[in-house]
N, C-alpha and C positions, 0 to 999 in steps of 0.2 A: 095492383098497386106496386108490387114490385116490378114489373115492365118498366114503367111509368120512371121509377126510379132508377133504375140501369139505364134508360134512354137521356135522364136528365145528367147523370153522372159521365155517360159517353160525350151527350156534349160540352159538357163544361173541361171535358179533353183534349176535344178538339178546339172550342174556346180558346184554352190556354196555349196552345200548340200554336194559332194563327198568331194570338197576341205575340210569341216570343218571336215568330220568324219576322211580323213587322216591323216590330223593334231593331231584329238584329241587320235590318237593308242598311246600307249605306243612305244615306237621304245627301246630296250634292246642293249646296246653292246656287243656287238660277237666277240670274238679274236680266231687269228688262231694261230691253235695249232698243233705246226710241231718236235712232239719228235726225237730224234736221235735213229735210231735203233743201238742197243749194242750187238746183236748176229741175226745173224751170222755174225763173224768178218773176214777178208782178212784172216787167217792162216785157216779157217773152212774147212773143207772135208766134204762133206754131201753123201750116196749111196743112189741110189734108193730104196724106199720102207721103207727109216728108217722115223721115226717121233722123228721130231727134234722141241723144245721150243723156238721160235723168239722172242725175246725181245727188249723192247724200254725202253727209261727213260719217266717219266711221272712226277717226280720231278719239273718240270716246268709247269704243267699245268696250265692254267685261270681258271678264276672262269667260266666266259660263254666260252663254244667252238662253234663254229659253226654246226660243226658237228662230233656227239660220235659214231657214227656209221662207221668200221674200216674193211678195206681189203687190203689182202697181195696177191702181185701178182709178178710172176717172170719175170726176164727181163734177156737177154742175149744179150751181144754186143751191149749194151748200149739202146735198145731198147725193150719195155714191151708189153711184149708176153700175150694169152688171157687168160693164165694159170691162174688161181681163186685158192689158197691154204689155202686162210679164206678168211671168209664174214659174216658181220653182226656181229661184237662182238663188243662189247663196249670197244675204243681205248681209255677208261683209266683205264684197265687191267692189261697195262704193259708187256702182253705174250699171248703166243695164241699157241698151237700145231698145228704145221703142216706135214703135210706125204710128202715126198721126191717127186716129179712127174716122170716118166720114160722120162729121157730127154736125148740129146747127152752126152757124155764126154766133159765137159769145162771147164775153170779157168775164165771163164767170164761172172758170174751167177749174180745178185744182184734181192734184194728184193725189192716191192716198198709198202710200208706201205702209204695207202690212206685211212683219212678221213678228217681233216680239209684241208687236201695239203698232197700233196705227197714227201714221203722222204725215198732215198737210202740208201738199205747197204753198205757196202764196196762190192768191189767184191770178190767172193770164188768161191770153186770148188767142182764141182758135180762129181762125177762118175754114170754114167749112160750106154749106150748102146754105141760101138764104132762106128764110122760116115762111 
């Protein structure tokens, strides 16, 4: 019985010991930051193999983001494909080059710009391979 209770007394030690050092962290606020992508716009034509400049406004940014670290990935038919077109650039650049992917023919293409949160293009249109 006495074990029992030196092992419960030790943790309730260590208990208080963790409680006080989370306390004592700095905790930073973090805003998310969800720019609108400004090209490619719904009238866009994109062909395969071209490299095209994708753009967002950034004009809005916080001071803290959650996270700067930014990827553009395509989506068709309102769902995001595993197609990677950038990765790893710092989403408050504002633009980023990307190469066309070899994909179907569609009018129903949009971008998904991920890093604090994910945010669509409009939809546009690929030319690519016929289905």
């Amino acid at each position: 019985m006495k074990s029992t209770s030196s092992i419960m007394n030790l943790l309730a030690f260590f208990m208080t010991i963790l409680f006080t050092i989370s306390n004592a962290v700095p905790v930073f606020k973090r805003d998310v930051f969800v720019p609108p992508i400004t090209y490619p716009t719904s009238a866009t034509v994109w062909n395969n193999g071209e490299i095209h400049n994708v753009t967002w406004d950034i004009s809005q940014a916080p001071v803290n983001i959650t996270n700067k670290l930014g990827r553009i990935q395509l989506r068709q038919d309102g769902l995001t494909t595993p197609l990677v077109l950038a990765d790893g650039f710092d989403i408050l650049l504002g633009t980023i080059n990307v190469t066309v992917p070899l994909v179907i023919t569609g009018n129903d293409y949009e971008l998904v710009l991920f890093g604090d949160s994910g945010n669509f293009s409009p939809e546009f249109t690929i030319n690519g391979v016929s289905e």
